[in-house]
TORKE-718063 format. One line per 2 residues: number of its first residue (from 1); for each residue x, y, z of C-alpha. Coordinates in steps of 0.5 Angstrom, whole numbers. Example, Ala and Ser with C-alpha at 12.3 -4.5 7.8 and 13.67 -1.06 7.14 Angstrom:
residues 2
1) 25 -9 16  27 -2 14
***
This chain:
residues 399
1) -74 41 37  -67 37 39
3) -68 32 44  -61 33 49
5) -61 27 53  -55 28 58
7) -52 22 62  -47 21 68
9) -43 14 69  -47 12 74
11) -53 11 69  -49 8 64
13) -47 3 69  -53 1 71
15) -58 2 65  -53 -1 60
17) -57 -7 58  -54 -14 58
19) -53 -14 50  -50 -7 50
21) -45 -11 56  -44 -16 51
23) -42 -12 45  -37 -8 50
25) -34 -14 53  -33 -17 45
27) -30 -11 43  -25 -10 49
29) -23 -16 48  -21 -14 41
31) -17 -9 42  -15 -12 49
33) -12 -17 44  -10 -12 39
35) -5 -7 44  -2 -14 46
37) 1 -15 39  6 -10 40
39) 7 -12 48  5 -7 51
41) -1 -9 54  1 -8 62
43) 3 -1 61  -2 1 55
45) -7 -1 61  -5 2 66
47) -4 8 63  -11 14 66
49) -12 16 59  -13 9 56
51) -18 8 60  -22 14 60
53) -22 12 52  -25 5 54
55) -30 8 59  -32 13 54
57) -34 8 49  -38 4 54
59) -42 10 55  -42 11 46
61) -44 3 47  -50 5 52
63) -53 10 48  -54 8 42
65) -56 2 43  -61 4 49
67) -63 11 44  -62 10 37
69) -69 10 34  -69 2 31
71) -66 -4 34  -59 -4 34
73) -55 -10 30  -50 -12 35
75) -45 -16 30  -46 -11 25
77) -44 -5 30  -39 -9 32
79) -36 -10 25  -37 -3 23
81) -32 -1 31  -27 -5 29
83) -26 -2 21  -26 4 24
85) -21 3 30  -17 -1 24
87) -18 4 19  -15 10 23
89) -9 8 24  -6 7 16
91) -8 6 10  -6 -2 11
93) -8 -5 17  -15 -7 17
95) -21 -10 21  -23 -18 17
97) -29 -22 19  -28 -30 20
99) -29 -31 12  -23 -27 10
101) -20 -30 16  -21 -36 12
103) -18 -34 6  -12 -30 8
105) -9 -36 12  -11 -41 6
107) -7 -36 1  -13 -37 -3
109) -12 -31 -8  -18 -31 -11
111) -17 -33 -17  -11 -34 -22
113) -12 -28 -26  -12 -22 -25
115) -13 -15 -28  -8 -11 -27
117) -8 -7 -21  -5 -6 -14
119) -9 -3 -9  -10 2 -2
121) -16 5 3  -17 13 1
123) -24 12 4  -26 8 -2
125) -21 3 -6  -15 8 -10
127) -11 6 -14  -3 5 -13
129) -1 2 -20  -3 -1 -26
131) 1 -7 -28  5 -6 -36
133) 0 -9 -41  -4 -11 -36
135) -13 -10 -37  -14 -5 -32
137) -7 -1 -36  -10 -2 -44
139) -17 0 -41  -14 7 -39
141) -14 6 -31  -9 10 -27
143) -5 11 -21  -10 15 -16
145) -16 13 -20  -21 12 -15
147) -25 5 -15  -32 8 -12
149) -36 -1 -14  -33 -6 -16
151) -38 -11 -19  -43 -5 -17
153) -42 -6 -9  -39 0 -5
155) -32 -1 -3  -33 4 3
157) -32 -2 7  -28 -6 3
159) -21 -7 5  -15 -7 1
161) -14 -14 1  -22 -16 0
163) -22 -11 -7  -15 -15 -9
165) -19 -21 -8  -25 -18 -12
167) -21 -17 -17  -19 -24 -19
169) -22 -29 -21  -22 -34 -28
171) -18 -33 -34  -24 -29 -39
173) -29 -28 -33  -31 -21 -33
175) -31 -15 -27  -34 -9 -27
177) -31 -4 -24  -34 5 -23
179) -29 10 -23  -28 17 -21
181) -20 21 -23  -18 27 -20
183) -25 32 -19  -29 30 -24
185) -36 28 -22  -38 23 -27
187) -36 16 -26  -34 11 -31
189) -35 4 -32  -31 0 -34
191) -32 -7 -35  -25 -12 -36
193) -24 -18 -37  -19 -23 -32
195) -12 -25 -35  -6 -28 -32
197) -1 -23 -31  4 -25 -37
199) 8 -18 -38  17 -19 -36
201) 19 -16 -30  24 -13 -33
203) 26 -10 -39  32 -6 -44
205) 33 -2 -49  38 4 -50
207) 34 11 -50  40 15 -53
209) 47 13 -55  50 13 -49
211) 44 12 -44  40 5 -43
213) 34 5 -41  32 -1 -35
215) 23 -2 -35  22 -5 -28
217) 15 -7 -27  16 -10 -21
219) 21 -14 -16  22 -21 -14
221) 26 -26 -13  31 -26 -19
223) 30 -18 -19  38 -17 -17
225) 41 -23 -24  35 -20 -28
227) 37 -12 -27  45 -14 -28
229) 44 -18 -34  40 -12 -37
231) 45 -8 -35  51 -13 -37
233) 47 -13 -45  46 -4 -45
235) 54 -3 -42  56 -8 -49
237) 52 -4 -53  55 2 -51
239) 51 5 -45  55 10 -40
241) 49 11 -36  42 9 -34
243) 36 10 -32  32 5 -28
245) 24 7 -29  20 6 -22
247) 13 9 -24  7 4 -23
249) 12 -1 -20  8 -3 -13
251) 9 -11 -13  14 -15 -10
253) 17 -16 -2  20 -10 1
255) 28 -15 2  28 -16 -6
257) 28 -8 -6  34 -8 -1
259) 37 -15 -5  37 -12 -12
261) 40 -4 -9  46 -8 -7
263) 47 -8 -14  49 -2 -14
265) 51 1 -7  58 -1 -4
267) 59 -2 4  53 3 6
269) 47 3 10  41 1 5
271) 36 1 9  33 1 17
273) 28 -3 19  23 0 24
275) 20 -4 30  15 -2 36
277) 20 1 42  24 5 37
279) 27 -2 35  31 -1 29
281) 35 -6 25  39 -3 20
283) 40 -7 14  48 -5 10
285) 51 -7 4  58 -11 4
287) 64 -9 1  64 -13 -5
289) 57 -10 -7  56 -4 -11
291) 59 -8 -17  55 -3 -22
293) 58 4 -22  55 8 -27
295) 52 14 -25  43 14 -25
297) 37 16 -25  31 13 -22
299) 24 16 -25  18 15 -20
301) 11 17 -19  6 17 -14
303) 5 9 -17  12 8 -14
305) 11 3 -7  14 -1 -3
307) 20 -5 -5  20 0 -11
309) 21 5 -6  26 2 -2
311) 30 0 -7  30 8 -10
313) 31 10 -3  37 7 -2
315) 41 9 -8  39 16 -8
317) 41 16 0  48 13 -2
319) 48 19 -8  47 14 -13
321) 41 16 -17  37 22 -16
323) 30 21 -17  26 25 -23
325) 18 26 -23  13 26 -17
327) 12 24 -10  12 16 -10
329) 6 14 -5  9 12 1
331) 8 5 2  15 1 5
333) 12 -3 12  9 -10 14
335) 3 -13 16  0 -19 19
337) -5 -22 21  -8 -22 29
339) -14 -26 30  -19 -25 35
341) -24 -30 39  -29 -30 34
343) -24 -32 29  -24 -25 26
345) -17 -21 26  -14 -15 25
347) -9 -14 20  -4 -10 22
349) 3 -6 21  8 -9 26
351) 14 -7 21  16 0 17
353) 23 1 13  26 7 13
355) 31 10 8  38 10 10
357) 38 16 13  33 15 18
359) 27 18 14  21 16 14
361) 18 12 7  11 10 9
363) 5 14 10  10 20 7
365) 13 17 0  19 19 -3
367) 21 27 -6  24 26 -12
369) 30 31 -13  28 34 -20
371) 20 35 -19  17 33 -27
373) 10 37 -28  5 31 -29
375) 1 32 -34  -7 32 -33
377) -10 25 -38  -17 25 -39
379) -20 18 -38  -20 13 -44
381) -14 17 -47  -7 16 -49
383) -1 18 -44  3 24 -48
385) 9 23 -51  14 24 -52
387) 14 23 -45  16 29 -41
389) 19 25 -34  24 21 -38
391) 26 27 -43  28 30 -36
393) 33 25 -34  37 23 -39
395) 37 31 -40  39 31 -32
397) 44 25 -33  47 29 -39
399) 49 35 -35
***
């Protein structure tokens, strides 16, 4: 037998207990707070359906702490409403309580080695990229592998950043991560070993006679002089062409993707910066930019995020380079941090890029302009070769 207990405003008003107003007053704070970061608290506030969403979760509140069958942990309930309220917006922002609060705004990274992935929330940790060489790379982890524990904790409620943070730690020191790919049932272990991240940014070879092959593992800084040195050294050797490999490139500021695309675009729209009212800024490339002309091809994956994306969408929207392999993940936005009166706070998006063109690059990725069939890898073996994606773009470059 079910027991159904129905409830009108007037009873939530009245038997709400002064915990349950506390927990409803803390928590309306924070999202008082967090409607206040796009500055629009007034109009957000004066809105009925806004309120009816607050009412509604005042009498959630009073229920559950009047009914549910045990003792309710106010703090913990509390927590768990603000990882929901983060979580539902994307895959980025996220609730943090007080001590990674204290972590965020030391920069304390959590330790100067690393294993070698990059990270995303899709329910548990997913993994975006796995860095060339890196641990994680040689161990057989994957983009789209899922990490289920990190050091046997559940990561259903761990944020991106805290996982990062997880993963690092000592030189030598060792992680113990389960991981699940695609449907499979069973989970591995793998155990690694933290290492400084040593592997170069950028790296060169000629893939056929006329064709130089450009790895760029990640964006920095010096992406825009190292990119144009390769480029200088494969035209000397004989290079007409070149192919620029994105796939499991997932690091670096979203402006070094933009820096490093005006070496090959001229005198056009590289990118749009998206703001909340539908404020846009939209970022060109001068006239004397473009000095690398040569026709391109960027490969890209579902590890291709970020800076990667934004650099890719740049040249295929000015009719650069055409996209070769899969959908890139779709990850081109900012976050920052809005602390909350507990010294708790929310990491939130505050800023998205869009392509050129005006599309949407976040939360949708880009579509690659000849699609390449991935081939399924088991775990622990090796990428197949040849490899399938390249040989599709400099086929693609050769027409």
């Amino acid at each position: 037998m079910v027991e159904t207990t129905v409830t009108s405003k007037a009873w939530s008003f009245f038997m709400i207990s002064s915990r349950s107003r506390t927990f409803v007053l803390s928590l309306s704070s924070a999202i008082m707070a967090f409607a206040f970061l796009g500055g629009y608290l007034g109009q957000a506030l004066a809105k009925d359906d806004t309120y009816q969403h607050l009412r509604v979760f005042e009498d959630v509140v009073s229920l559950v702490l009047n009914n549910y069958v045990e003792p309710v942990d106010v703090q913990q309930a509390m927590q768990g409403a603000m990882r929901g309220l983060a979580d539902g917006l994307d895959p980025e922002s996220s609730y943090l309580p007080p001590a990674l609060v204290k972590t965020l705004e030391a920069n304390d990274r959590g330790g100067p080695a690393e294993v070698g992935l990059d990270l995303t929330r899709q329910y548990y940790l997913r993994v975006v990229a796995t860095r060339d060489g890196s641990p994680a790379a040689k161990a057989g982890v994957r983009p789209g592998d899922f990490i289920r524990a990190i050091n046997n904790r559940p990561t259903r409620d761990i944020s991106a950043y805290e996982g990062t943070r997880l993963l690092r730690g000592a030189p030598g020191s060792k992680v113990s991560l389960l991981v699940i790919r695609g449907n499979a049932a069973d989970p591995h272990v793998v155990d690694l070993a933290r290492e400084p991240m040593m592997a170069p940014e950028v790296t060169s070879r000629m893939a056929n006679r006329t064709t130089g092959y450009i790895r760029v593992a990640e964006f920095s800084a010096e992406s825009p002089s190292r990119l144009k040195e390769a480029v200088d050294a494969l035209t000397k050797t004989g290079a007409t062409r070149f192919v620029i490999d994105l796939r499991s490139n997932a690091r670096g500021d979203l402006d070094h993707g933009v820096a490093a695309a005006r070496l090959f675009v001229r005198n056009a729209p590289l990118a749009v910066r998206l703001a909340r009212g539908d404020q846009r800024e939209v970022i060109s490339a001068a006239p004397t930019d473009g000095t690398v002309a040569a026709p391109v091809a960027i490969l890209v994956d579902q590890g291709t995020a970020g800076a990667a994306e934004v650099f890719a969408a740049a040249l295929a929207d000015n009719d650069r380079a055409d996209l070769i392999g899969i959908r890139s993940l779709g990850r081109a936005a900012r976050q920052r941090l809005v602390k909350l009166p507990d010294q708790s706070g929310l990491w939130l998006t505050y800023l998205r890029y869009l392509t050129p063109d005006n599309r949407p690059i976040h939360e949708t990725g880009l579509e690659p302009d000849v699609e390449v069939e991935q081939p399924e890898v088991e775990f622990g073996s090796a990428p197949p070769s040849p490899d399938a994606t390249l040989e599709k773009a400099l086929e693609h470059l050769g027409q």
